[in-house]
C-alpha positions as CSV (number, residue, x, y, z in Angstrom):
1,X,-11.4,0.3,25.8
2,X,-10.7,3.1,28.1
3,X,-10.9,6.7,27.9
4,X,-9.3,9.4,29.7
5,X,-7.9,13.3,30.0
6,X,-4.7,14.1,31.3
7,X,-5.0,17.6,32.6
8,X,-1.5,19.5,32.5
9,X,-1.5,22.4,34.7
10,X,0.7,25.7,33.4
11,X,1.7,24.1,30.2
12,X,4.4,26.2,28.3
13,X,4.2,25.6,24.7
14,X,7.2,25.7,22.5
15,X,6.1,28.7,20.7
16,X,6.3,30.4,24.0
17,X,2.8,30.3,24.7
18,X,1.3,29.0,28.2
19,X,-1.5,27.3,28.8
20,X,-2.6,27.7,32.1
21,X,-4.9,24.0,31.4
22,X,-3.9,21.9,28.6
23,X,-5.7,18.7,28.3
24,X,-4.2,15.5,26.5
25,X,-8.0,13.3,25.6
26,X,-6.5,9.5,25.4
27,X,-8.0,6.0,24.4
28,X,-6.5,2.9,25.2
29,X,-6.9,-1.0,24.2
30,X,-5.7,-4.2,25.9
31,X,-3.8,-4.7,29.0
32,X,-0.8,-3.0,30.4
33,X,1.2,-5.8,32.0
34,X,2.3,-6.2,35.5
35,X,6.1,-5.1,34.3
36,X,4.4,-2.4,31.7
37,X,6.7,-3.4,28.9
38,X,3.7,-4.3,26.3
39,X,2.9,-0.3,25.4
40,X,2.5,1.0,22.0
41,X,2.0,4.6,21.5
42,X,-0.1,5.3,18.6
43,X,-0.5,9.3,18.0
44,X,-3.0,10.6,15.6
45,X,-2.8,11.9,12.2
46,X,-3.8,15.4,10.6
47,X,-7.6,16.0,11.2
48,X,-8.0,12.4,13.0
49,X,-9.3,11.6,16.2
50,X,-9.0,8.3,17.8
51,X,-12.1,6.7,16.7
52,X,-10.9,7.7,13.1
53,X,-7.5,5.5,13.3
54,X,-8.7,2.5,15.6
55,X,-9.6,0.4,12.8
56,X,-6.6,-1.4,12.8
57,X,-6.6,-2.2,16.5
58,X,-8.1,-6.0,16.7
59,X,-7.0,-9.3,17.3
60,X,-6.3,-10.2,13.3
61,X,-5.4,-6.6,12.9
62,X,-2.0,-4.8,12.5
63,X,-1.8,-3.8,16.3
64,X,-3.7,-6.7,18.5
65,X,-5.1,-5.9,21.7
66,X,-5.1,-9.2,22.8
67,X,-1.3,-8.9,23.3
68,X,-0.5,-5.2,23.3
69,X,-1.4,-2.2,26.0
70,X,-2.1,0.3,23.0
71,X,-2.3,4.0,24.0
72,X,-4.1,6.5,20.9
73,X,-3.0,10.0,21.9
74,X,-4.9,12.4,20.5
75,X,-2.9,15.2,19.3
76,X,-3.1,19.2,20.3
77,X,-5.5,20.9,18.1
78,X,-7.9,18.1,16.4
79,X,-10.4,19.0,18.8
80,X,-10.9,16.9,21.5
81,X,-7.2,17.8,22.9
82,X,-6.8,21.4,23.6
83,X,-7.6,23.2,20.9
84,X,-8.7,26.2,19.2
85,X,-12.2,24.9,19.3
86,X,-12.4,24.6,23.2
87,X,-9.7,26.8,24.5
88,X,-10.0,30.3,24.0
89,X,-6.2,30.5,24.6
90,X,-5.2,28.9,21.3
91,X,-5.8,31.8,19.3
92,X,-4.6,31.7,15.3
93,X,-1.8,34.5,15.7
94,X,1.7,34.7,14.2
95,X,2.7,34.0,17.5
96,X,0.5,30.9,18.2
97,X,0.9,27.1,17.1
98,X,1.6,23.6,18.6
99,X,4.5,21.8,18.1
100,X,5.1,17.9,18.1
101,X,7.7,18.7,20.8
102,X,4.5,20.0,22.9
103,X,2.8,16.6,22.2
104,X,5.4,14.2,23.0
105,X,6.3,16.3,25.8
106,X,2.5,16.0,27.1
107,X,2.6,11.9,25.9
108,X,5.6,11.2,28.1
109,X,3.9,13.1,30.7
110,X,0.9,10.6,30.8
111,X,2.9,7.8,30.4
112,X,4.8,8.1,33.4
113,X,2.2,10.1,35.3
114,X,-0.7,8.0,34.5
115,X,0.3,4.3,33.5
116,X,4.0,4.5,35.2
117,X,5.3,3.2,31.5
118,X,9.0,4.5,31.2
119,X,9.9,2.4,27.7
120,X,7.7,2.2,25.3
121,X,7.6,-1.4,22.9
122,X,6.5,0.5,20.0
123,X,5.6,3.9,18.3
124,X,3.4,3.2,15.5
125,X,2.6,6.4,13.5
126,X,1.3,7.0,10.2
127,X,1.9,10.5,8.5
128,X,1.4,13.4,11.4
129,X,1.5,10.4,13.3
130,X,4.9,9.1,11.7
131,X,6.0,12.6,12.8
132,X,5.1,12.5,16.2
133,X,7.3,9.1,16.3
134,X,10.3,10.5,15.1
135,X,10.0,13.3,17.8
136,X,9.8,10.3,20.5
137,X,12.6,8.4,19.0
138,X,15.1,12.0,19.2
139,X,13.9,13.5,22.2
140,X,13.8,10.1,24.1
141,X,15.9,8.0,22.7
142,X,16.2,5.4,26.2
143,X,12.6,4.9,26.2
144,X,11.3,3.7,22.3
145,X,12.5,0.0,21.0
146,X,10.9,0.4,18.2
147,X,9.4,2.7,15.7
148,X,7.2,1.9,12.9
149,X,7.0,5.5,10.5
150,X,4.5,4.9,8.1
151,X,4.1,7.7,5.3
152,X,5.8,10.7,7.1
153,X,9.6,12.4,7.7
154,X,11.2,13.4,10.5
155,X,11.1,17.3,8.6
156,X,8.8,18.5,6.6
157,X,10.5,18.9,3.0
158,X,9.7,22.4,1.0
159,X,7.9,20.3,-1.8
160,X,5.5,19.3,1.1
161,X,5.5,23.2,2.5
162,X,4.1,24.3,-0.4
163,X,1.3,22.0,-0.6
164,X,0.3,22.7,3.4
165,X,0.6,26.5,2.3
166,X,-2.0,26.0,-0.2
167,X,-4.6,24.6,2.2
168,X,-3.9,27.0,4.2
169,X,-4.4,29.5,1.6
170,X,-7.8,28.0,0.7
171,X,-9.3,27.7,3.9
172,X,-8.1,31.4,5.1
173,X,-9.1,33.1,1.6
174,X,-12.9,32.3,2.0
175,X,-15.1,35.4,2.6
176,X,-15.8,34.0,6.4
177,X,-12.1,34.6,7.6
178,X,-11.9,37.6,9.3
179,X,-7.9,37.6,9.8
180,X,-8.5,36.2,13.2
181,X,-11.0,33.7,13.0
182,X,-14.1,32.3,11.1
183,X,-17.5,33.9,11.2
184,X,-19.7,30.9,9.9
185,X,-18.7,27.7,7.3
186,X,-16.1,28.5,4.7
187,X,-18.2,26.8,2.5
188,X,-16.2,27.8,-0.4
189,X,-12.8,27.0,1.5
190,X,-14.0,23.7,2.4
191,X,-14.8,22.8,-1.8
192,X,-11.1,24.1,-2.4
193,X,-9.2,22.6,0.6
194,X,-10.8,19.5,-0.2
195,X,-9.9,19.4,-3.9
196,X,-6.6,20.1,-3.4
197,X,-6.1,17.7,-0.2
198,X,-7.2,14.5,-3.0
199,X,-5.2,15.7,-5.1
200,X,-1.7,15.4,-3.5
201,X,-3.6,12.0,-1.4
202,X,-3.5,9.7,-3.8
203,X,-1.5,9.0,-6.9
204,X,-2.0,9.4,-10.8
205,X,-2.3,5.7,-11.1
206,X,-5.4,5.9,-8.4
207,X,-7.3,8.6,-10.5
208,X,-6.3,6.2,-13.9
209,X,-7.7,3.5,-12.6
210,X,-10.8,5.1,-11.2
211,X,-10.0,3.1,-7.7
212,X,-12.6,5.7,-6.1
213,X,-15.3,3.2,-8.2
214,X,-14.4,0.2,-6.7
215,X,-15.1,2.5,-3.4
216,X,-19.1,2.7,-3.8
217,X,-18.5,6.2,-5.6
218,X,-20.8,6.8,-8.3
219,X,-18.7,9.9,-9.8
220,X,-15.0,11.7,-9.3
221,X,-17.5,14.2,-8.0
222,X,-18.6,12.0,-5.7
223,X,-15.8,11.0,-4.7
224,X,-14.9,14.3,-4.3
225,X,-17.7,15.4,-2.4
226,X,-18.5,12.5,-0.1
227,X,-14.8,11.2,0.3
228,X,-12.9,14.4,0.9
229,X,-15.4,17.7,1.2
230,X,-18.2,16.2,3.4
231,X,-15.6,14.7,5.9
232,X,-13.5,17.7,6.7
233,X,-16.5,20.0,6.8
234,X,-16.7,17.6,10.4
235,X,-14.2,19.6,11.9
236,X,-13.8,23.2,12.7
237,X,-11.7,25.0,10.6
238,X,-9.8,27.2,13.0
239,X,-8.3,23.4,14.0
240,X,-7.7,22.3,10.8
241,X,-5.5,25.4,10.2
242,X,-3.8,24.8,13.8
243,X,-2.4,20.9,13.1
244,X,-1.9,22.8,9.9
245,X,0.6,24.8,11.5
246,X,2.1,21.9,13.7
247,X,2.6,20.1,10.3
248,X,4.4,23.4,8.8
249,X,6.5,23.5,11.9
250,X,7.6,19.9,12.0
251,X,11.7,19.2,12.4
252,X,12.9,16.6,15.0
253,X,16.0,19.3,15.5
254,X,14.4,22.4,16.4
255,X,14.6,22.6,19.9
256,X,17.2,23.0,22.2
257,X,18.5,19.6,22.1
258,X,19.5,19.7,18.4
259,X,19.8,22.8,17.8
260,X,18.7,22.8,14.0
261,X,21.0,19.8,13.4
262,X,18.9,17.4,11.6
263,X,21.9,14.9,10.9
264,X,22.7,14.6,14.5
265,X,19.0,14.6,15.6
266,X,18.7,11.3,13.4
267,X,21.7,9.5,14.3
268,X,20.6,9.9,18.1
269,X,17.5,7.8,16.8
270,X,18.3,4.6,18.8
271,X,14.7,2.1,18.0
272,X,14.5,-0.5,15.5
273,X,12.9,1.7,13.3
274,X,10.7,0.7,10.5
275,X,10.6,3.6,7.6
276,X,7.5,3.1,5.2
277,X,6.6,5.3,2.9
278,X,4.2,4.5,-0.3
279,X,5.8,4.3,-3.3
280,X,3.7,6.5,-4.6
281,X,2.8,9.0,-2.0
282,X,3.3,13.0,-2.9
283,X,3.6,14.3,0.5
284,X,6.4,12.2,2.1
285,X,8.1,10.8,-1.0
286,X,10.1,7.6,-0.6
287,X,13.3,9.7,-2.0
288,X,13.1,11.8,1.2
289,X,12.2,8.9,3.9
290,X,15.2,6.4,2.2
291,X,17.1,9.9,3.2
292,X,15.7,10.1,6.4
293,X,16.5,6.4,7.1
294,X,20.1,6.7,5.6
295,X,20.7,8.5,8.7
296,X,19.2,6.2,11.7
297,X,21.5,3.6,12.8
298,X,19.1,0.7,13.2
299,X,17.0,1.9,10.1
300,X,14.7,-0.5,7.8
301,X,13.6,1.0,4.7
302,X,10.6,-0.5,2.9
303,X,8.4,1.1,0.4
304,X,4.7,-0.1,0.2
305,X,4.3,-0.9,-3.5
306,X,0.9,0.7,-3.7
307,X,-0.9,3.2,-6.0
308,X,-3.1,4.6,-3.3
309,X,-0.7,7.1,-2.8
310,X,-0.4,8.4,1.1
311,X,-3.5,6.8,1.7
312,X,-1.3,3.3,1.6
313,X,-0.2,4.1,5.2
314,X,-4.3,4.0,6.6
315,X,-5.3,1.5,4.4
316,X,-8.8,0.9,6.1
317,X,-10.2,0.6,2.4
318,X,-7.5,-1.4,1.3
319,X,-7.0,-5.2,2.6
320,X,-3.8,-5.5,0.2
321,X,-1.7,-2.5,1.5
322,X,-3.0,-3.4,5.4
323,X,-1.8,-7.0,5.1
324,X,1.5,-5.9,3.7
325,X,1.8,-3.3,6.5
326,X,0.5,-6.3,9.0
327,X,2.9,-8.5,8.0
328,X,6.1,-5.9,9.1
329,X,4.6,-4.5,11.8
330,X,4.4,-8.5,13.4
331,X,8.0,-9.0,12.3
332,X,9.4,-6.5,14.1
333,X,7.3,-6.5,17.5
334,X,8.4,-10.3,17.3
335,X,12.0,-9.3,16.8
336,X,14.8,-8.9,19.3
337,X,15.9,-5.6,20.5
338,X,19.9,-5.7,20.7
């Protein structure tokens, strides 16, 4: 494994924002090749960092380093890339927030810059992640042959606005928001933001089952508590509201490409892409990825038939959903690219 930080000197955000020093933190695993044509891009999800998603990067795993040059990109405000929490230029204002056309922009940067990789083999991405693969496949079409979109859509639905808008609301109603930033731990934020966040992560069928048992839990409370609360209070909550507002602004045709067309923004999707929702996730719900994959020429639609929820798509505590995923993932990076 290797780490790095591509610097990015005067970096102008989509919002309108510049940076005069953005940093991109990296990780990588495996080999590049001599002709560079065994990269896999793997961006981070919401509130990850890399060491939180490279579970699945091993030899017998779903992305094996032993073959593949995998690149994790940590994405702009989950605080080791610039954000709020080490740049005093990402303030929370109206007219502030990252975009996943800043991070691929900044990705394709240190591809070419860094590791002279101009076609990627894969993007694997699951939720934020999935979104941040989407963005490659539009904006960049001649250099992705494959995508692999676990648990995420290319736009973020009003059904899933409302649920960011409420962990929003919870984090910036605690006493300890001034309007501009935090003065201390939103304790009580935190026990809301969490209880909501389980709430939409996993299904009905999970809390029916009492799956959290099976865990090491002793209680739902524990569960609560240990699983959801104790792990976001890790990170600082002015970033948590920033990759809060990247997810809010997500839509592969806002820019200047598209134009706000979404249909045309998909059909210029030219990977074999792999669309996996969970059949039972209440963020991205399969009825609006089978919608999203309608639309993308070279589309595979194929629902994990879990109960975990959106939690099937990082299935580190879950051998049955992470074979299933294995097993796609290893058909397609064996397939041929027409």
């Amino acid at each position: 494994m290797n780490a790095g930080t591509f610097t990015l000197a005067n970096f102008e955000l989509q919002c309108g924002k510049i940076l005069p020093q953005a940093e991109l933190v990296y990780q990588t695993y495996g080999v590049l090749n001599a002709d560079r044509s065994n990269a896999i891009l793997y961006p981070t999800s919401y509130g990850a960092q890399h060491t939180d998603i490279e579970w699945l990067i091993r030899p017998d795993g779903i992305l094996d380093p032993t073959q593949w040059f995998i690149i994790i990109p940590n994405m702009f405000g989950n605080g080791l890339s610039t954000s709020p929490s080490n740049n005093p230029a990402c303030e929370l204002t109206p007219s502030f927030w990252f975009t996943h056309v800043d991070n691929v922009r900044a990705q394709a940067q240190l591809l070419t810059q860094v590791f002279g990789i101009e076609v990627l083999a894969l993007i694997y991405g699951w939720s934020m992640g999935a979104q941040q693969a989407y963005h490659w496949g539009a904006l960049y079409p001649d250099r992705v042959l494959r995508i692999v979109a676990i648990c995420g859509t290319a736009k973020t639905t009003e059904h899933n606005r409302i649920f960011l808008e409420s962990l929003r609301s919870a984090l910036k109603t605690d006493r300890t928001w001034t309007g501009q930033q935090f003065e201390g731990m939103p304790v009580q934020g935190f026990r809301t933001f969490a209880r909501i966040y389980a709430s939409w992560a996993a299904s009905p069928a999970f809390y029916r089952e009492q799956l959290y048992l099976q865990l090491g839990y002793e209680s739902l409370d524990d569960y609560l508590w240990r699983g959801w609360e104790q792990s976001y209070r890790k990170r600082d909550p002015h970033n948590l509201i920033a990759m809060l507002d990247t997810w809010l602004h997500c839509d592969i045709s806002d820019n200047p490409t598209y134009q706000g067309d979404i249909d045309r923004a998909l059909a210029s999707i030219q990977a074999q892409t792999l669309v996996m929702p969970s059949h039972t996730d209440l963020y991205f719900t399969p009825e609006d990825c089978a919608a999203e994959a309608a639309q993308i020429a070279k589309a595979k639609y194929l629902p994990i038939p879990s109960i975990w929820g959106h939690r099937a798509g990082n299935p580190y505590q879950n051998p049955a959903d992470a074979a299933f995923i294995c097993a796609q993932v290893q058909d397609l990076l064996s397939s041929q690219i027409d």
